[in-house]
FIKE-660764 format. One record per residue (C-alpha): residue in three letters; x, y, z. Coordinates in steps of 0.02 Angstrom, whole numbers, padded with zeros to 5 digits, always signed. Layout:
N
ALAXYZ...
***
This chain:
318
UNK+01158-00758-00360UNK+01271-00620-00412UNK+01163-00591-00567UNK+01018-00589-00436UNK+01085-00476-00343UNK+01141-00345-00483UNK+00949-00322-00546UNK+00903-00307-00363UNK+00994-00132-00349UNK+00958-00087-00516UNK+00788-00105-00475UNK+00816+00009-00309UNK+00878+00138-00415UNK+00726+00139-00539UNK+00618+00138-00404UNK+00687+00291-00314UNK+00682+00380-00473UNK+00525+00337-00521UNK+00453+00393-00334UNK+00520+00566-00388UNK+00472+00563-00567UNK+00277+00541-00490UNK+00282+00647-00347UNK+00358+00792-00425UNK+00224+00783-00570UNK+00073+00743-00448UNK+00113+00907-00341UNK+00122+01026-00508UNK-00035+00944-00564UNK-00112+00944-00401UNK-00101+01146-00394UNK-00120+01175-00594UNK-00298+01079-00587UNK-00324+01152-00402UNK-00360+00981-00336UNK-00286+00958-00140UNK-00111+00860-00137UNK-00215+00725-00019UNK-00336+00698-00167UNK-00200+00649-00309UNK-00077+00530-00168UNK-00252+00448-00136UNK-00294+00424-00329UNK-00152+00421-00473UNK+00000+00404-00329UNK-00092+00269-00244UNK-00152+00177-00400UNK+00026+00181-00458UNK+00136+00140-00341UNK-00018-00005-00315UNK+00037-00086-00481UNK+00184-00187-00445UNK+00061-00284-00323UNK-00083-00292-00459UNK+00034-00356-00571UNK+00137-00516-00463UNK-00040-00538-00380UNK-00112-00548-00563UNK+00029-00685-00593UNK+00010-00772-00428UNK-00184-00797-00461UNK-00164-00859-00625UNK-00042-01003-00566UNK-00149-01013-00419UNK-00009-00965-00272UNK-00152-00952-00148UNK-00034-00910+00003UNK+00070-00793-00083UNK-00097-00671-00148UNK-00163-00652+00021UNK+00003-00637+00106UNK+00067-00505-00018UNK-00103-00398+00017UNK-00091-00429+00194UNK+00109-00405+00208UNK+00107-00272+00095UNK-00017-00160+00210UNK+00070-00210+00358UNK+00237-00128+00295UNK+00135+00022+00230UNK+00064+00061+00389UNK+00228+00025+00529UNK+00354+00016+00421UNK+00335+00157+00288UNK+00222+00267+00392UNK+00344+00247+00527UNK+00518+00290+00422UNK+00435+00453+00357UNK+00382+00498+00522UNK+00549+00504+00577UNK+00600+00584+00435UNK+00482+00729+00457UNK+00318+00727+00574UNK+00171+00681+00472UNK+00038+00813+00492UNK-00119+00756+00427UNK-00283+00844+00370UNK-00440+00812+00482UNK-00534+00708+00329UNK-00382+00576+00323UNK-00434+00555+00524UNK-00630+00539+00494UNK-00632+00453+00325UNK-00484+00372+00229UNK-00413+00272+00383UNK-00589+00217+00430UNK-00627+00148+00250UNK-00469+00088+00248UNK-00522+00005+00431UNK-00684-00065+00337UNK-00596-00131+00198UNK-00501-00239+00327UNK-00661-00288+00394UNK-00754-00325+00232UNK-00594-00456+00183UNK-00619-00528+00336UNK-00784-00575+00335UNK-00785-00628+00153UNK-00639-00777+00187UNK-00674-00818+00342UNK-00820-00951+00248UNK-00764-01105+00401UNK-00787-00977+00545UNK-00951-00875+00500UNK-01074-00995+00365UNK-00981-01182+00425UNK-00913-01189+00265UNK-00786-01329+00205UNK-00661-01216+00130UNK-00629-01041+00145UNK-00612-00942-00022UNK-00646-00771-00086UNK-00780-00833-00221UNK-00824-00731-00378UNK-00980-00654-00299UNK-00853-00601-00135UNK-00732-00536-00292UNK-00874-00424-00348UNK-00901-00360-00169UNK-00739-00308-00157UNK-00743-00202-00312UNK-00906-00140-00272UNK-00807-00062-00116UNK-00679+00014-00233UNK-00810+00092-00317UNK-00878+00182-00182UNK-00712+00217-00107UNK-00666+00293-00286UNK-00857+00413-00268UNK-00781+00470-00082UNK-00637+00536-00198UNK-00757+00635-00316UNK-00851+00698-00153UNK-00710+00746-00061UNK-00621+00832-00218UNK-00792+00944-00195UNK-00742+00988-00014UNK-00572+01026-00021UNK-00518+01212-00029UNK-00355+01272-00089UNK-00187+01241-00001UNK-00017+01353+00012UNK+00102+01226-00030UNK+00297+01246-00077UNK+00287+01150-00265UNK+00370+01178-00393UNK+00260+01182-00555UNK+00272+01122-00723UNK+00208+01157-00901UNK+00045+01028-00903UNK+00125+00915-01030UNK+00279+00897-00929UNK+00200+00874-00783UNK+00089+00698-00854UNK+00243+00638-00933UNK+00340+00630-00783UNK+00186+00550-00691UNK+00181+00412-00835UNK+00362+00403-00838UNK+00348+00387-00636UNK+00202+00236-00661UNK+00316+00164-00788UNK+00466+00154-00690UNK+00384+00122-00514UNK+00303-00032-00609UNK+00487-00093-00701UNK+00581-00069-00543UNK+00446-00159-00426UNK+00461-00309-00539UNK+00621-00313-00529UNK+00657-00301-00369UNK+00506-00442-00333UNK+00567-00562-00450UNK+00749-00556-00413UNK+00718-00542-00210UNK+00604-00684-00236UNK+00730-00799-00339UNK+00865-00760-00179UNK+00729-00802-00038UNK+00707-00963-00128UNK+00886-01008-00125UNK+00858-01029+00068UNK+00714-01117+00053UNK+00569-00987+00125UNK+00403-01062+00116UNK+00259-01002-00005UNK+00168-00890+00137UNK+00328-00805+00234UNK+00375-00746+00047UNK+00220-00668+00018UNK+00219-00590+00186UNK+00401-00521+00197UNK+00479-00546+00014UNK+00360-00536-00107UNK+00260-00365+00026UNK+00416-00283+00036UNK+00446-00290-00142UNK+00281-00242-00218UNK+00268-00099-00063UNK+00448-00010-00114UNK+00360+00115-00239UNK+00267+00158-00068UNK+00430+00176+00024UNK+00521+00273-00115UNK+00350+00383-00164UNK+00326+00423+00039UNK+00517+00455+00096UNK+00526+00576-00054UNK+00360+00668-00014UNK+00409+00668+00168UNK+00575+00747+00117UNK+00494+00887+00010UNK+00363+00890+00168UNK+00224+00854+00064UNK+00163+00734+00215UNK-00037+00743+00122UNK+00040+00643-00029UNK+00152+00536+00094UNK+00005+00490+00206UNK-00117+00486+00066UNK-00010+00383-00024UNK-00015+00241+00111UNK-00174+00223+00171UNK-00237+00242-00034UNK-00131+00099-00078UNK-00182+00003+00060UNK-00391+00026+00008UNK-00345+00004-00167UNK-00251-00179-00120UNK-00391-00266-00033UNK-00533-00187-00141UNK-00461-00175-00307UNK-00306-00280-00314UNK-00393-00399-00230UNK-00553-00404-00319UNK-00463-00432-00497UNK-00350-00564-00434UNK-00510-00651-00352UNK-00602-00626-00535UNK-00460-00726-00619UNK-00454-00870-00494UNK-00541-00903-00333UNK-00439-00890-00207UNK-00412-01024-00067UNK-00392-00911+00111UNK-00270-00996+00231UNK-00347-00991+00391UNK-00169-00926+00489UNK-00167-00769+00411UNK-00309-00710+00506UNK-00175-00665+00646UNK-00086-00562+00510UNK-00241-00495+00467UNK-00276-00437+00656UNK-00089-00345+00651UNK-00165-00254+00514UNK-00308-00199+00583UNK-00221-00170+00742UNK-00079-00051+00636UNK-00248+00046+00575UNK-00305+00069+00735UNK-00136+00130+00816UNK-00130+00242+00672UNK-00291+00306+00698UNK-00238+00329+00900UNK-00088+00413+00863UNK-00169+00546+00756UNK-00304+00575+00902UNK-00135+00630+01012UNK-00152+00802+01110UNK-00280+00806+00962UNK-00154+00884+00840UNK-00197+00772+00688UNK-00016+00726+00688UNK+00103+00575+00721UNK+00246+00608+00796UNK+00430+00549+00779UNK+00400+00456+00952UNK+00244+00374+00882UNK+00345+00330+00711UNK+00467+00237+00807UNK+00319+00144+00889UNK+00267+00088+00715UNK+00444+00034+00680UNK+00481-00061+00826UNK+00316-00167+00812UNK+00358-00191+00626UNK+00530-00268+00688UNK+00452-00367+00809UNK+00298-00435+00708UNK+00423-00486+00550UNK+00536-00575+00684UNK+00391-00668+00749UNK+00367-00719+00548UNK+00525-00806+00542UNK+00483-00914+00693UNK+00319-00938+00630UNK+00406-00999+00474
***
């Protein structure tokens, strides 16, 4: 336990540094290459601080931990959307650009959808089983494709930004992005696998891991990555860096793991599915406020408290 525990925090520490390693080298190459701060949190900071999940999911699907894939994607979102988006709104209003409203949240919105539909086998087609087949794998990556041409489209539309960065030489600026991947990736792993090996001490089942352990875990490159972008008020990487992850974790991250194995969907998680979408939508509400394409500290706090209350209802659930 002790030994657990020591890794844990070491892990917390890589992470942290890691967040500002990436952030710090995605702003300088952001204005260097004149592409908009939203573009690179939705691309190389999302993909990223993405990997920790790719890579237990990757592991999961191979030993075939059905409950523990879909509740990581699932939990994971969840905490990116009230949890994360709601501790960097308190930390500094996010203030987001009109695209994020009419695009990126609705994909991410579809996305959610799209999952749905594709598990859901029992409930739509009177299945026996649902499972995200190989053909619903390549569905899924089909959506990452497109979602990844919006990016190339939307780097055409963007116009430069005043922005307080500090800039790099080029070279130093991609190392410390690398180094950032590197460490977000070795501290994530960490942190899962050691947070894991406690949970399992008190005898958690398979799914409440996945959707509080294992999604807090893989999602702290998200939490580190956001609260230091919301600190330097870069809120365009800090928003962009959420709802990118979350696309790239049912599309991609998804799609691979459902590529290796198929993966058995247990029928519960539609309700944590339905909190998701529901998160999306309250996002999408709060940004609509006094039309201001902002959410507020009040609004932040929102996303907190329903975070609290939906993780408490977990544990009973357990």
């Amino acid at each position: 336990m002790l030994l657990n525990l020591l890794l844990l925090f070491t892990g917390f520490f890589v992470l942290i540094k890691g967040a500002d390693f990436m952030v710090s080298g995605a702003s300088s190459l952001a204005r260097k290459m004149k592409i908009s701060t939203l573009v690179i949190g939705l691309t190389i900071v999302a993909f990223g601080t993405s990997a920790p999940e790719l890579t237990v999911n990757a592991i999961n699907s191979y030993y075939g931990r059905n409950e523990a894939i879909f509740g990581n994607v699932i939990g994971s979102n969840i905490f990116n959307i009230l949890f994360i988006l709601g501790v960097t709104g308190v930390i500094f209003p996010l203030i987001v650009k009109r695209n994020s409203i009419r695009y990126e949240v609705p994909i991410s919105l579809f996305a959610i959808l799209v999952l749905w539909v594709l598990v859901n086998d029992t409930l739509l087609w009177g299945a026996d089983n649902n499972v995200l087949s190989l053909t619903d794998s390549f569905i899924l990556l089909l959506g990452f494709l497109f979602f990844m041409y919006y990016i190339y489209w939307s780097m055409k539309q963007t116009t430069d930004e005043e922005d307080d960065i500090k800039l790099y030489k080029g070279a130093i600026s991609i190392g410390m992005v690398i180094l950032g991947m590197i460490m977000l990736v070795g501290g994530g792993y960490l942190v899962t696998e050691h947070a894991v090996a406690i949970a399992e001490q008190f005898g958690l089942s398979e799914k409440l891991i996945g959707l509080t352990i294992l999604a807090v875990g893989t999602s702290l490159p998200e939490l580190a990555t956001s609260i230091v972008a919301a600190l330097k008020k870069s809120t365009d990487i800090a928003i962009g860096n959420v709802i990118g992850s979350n696309i790239f974790n049912i599309f991609f991250i998804t799609g691979v793991n459902g590529l290796i194995n198929p993966i058995e969907f247990p029928t519960v998680l539609n309700l944590d599915l339905g909190v998701l979408a529901g998160g999306t939508i309250v996002l999408l509400i709060s940004m609509f406020t006094l039309g201001r394409n902002k959410v507020d500290r009040w609004e932040a706090i929102i996303f907190l408290c329903f975070y609290f209350g939906y993780t408490s209802y977990l544990i009973i659930r357990n």
